[in-house]
C-alpha positions as CSV (number, residue, x, y, z in Angstrom):
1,X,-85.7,-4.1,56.0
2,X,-87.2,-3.7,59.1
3,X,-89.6,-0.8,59.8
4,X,-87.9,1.8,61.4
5,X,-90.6,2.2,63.8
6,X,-90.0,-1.2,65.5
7,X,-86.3,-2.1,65.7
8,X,-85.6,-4.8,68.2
9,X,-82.2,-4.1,70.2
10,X,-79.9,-6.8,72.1
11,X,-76.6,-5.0,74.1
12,X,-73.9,-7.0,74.8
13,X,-71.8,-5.1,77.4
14,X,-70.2,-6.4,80.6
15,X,-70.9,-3.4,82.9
16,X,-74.5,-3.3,84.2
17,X,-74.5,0.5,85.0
18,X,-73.6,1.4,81.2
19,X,-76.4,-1.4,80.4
20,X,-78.6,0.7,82.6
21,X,-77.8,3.6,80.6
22,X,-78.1,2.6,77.1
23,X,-81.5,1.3,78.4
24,X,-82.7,4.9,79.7
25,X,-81.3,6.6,76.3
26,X,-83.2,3.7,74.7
27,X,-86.5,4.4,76.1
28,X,-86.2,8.0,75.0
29,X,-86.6,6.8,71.2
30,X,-90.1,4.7,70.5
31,X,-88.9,3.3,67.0
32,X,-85.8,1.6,69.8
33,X,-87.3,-1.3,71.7
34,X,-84.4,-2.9,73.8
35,X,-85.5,-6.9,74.0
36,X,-82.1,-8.4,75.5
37,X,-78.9,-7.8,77.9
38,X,-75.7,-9.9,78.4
39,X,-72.8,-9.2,80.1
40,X,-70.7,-11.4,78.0
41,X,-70.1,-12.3,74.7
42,X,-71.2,-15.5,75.1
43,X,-74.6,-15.1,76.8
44,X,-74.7,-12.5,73.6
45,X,-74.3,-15.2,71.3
46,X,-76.9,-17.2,73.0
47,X,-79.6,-14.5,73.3
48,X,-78.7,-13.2,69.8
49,X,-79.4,-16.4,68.4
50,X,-82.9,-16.6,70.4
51,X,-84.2,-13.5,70.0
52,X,-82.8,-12.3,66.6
53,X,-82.5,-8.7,67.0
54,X,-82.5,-6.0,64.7
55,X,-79.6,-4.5,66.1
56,X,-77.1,-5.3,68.2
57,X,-74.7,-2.5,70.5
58,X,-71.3,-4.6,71.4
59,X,-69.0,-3.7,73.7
60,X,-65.1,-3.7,72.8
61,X,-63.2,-4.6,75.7
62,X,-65.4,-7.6,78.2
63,X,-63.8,-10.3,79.8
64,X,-63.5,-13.5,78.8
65,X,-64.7,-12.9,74.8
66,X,-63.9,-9.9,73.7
67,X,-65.9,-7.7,71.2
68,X,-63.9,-9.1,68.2
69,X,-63.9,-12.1,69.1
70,X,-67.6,-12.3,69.7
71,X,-68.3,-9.9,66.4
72,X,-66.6,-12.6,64.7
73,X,-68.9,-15.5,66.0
74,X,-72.0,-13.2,65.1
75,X,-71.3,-12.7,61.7
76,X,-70.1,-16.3,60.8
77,X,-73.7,-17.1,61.6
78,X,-75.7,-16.7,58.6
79,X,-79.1,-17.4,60.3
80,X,-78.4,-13.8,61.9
81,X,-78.9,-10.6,59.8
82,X,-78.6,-7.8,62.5
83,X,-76.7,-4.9,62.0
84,X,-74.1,-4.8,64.7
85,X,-72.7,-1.4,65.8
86,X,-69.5,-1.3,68.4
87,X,-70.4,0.6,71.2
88,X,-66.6,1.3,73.0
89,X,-64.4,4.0,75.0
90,X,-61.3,2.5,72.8
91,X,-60.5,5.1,70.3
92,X,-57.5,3.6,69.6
93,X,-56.6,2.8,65.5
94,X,-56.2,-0.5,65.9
95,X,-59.1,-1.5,67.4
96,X,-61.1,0.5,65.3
97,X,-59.8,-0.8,62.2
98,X,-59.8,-4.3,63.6
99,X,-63.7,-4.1,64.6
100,X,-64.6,-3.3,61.1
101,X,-62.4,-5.4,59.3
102,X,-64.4,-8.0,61.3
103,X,-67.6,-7.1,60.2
104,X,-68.7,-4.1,62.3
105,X,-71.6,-2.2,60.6
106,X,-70.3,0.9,63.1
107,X,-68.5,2.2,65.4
108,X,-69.3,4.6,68.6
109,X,-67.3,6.0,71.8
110,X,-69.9,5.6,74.7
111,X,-68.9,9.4,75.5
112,X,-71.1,10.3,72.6
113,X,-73.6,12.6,73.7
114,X,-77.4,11.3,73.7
115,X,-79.0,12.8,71.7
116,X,-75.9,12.5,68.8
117,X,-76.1,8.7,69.5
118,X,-79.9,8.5,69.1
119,X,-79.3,9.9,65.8
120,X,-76.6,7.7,64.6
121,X,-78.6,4.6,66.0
122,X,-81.5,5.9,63.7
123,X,-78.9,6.0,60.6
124,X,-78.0,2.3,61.9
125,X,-81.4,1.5,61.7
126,X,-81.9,2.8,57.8
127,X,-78.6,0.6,57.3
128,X,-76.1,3.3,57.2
129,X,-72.5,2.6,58.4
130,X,-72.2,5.3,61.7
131,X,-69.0,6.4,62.8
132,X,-68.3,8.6,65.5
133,X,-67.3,11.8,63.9
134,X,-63.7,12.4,65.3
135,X,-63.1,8.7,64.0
136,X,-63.4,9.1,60.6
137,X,-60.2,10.8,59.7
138,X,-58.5,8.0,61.1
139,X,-60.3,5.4,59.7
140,X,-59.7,6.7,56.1
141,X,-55.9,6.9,57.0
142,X,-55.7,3.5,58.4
143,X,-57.2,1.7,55.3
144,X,-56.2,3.9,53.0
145,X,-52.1,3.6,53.8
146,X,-52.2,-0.2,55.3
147,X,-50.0,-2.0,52.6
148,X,-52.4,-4.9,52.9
149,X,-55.3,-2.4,50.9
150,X,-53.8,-1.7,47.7
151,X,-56.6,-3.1,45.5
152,X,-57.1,-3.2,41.8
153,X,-59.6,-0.6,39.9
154,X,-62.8,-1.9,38.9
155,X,-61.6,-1.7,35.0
156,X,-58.6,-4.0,36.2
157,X,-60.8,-6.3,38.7
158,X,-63.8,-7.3,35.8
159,X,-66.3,-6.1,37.8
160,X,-69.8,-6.9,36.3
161,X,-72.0,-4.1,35.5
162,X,-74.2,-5.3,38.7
163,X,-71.2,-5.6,41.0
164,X,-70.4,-2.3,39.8
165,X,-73.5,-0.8,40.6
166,X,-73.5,-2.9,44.4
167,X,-70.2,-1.5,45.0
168,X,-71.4,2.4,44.3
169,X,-74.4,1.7,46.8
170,X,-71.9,0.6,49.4
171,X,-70.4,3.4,49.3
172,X,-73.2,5.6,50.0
173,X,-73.1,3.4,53.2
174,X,-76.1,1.1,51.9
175,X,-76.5,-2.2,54.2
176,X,-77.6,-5.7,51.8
177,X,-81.1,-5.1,52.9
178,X,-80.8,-1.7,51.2
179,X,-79.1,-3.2,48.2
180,X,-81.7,-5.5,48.1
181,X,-84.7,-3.0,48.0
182,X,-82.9,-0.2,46.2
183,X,-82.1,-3.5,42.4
184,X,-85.4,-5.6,43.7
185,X,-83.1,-8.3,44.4
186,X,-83.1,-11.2,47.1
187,X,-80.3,-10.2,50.0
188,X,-78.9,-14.0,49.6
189,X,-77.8,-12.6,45.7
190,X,-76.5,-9.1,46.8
191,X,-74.5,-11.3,49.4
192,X,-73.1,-13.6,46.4
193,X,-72.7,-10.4,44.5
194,X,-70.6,-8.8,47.4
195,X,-68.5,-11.5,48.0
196,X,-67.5,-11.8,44.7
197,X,-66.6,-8.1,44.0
198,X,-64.6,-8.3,47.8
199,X,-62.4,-11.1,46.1
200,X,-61.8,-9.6,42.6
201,X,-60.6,-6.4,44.3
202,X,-58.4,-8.1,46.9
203,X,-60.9,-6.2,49.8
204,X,-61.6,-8.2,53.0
205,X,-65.1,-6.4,54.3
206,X,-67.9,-3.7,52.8
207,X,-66.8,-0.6,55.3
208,X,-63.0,-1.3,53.3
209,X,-64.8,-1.5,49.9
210,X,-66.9,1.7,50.8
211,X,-64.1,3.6,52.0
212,X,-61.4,2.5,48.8
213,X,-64.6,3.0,46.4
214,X,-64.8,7.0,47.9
215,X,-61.2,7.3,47.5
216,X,-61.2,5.8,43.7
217,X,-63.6,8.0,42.8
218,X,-61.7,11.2,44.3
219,X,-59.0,9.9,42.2
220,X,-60.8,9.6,38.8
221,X,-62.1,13.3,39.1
């Protein structure tokens, strides 16, 4: 993982006064070093690919590419490991749900205050999934009544003892670098390990994993 006192930041947003901003809140935190701008997802592809940044703050709604669209792009790109965190004014379920279903390690309204966004960037950073607070609810709801997520329980599913024990750290929000250091394994095996408990539980990303492996465990008590 990389130390939390140098983490490298590329922001992908297409209006330059919010890119202005998120460079001043930047500067306020040293262990936040902001090494790239675009103001579209493809230049964003482009620089993300160049410079390799820790972490990357996307915007939702740009023209031409949207977030998804680009989010999508980012993560079918296994040279990139940065955690990428959705940075947005859309509180809207749908594109919550659709932003990590895609592969979002988080997701922020911009009307955060600074000093609560510093501090969820920092949990980013320590590969934690960050939600905006009054998103949570919602996002529990959404994935736990979509008829799509309806998965079996691990007994059911054959999980292996190790993808048992993945699973439980993904819950706490743990990131495959975390995984990784926490079972002093490589991140390409906790990646094979994660994909394979995904399938055998009929589960599409990590953040719906996490959030049906909570709710299991509510149930069993």
């Amino acid at each position: 993982m990389t130390d939390a006192l140098d983490t490298r930041v590329l922001v992908i947003d297409d209006h330059p006064l919010f890119r202005k901003g998120v460079a001043d809140l930047l500067d306020m935190e040293p262990a936040l070093t902001l090494v790239g701008e675009a103001a579209d997802g493809a230049t964003g592809l482009r620089l993300a690919r160049e410079l390799t940044p820790d972490l990357i703050l996307l915007d939702l709604n740009m023209k031409g590419m949207d977030g998804i669209e680009t989010l999508r792009r980012l993560r079918a790109d296994d040279a990139l490991e940065a955690r990428i965190v959705m940075l947005t004014v859309s509180d809207l379920e749908a594109d919550v749900v659709a932003a990590l279903r895609t592969g979002a390690d988080g997701y922020l309204l911009k009307d955060t205050e600074p000093e609560d966004m510093l501090a969820l960037l920092q949990d980013a950073m320590h590969g934690r999934l960050v939600i905006s607070p009054q998103l949570t609810e919602l996002i529990a709801r959404a994935l736990r009544e979509s008829p799509a997520e309806q998965p079996l329980h691990p007994d059911q599913a054959g999980l292996t003892p190790r993808e048992r024990e993945i699973l439980s750290l993904i819950a706490r929000g743990f990131s495959n670098k975390l995984v990784a250091r926490e079972l002093d394994l490589a991140v390409g095996t906790v990646k094979v390990h994660v994909k394979h408990l995904l399938k055998k539980l009929g589960l599409k990303t990590r953040v719906e994993a996490a959030v049906w492996a909570v709710n299991a465990a509510d149930r069993d008590r």
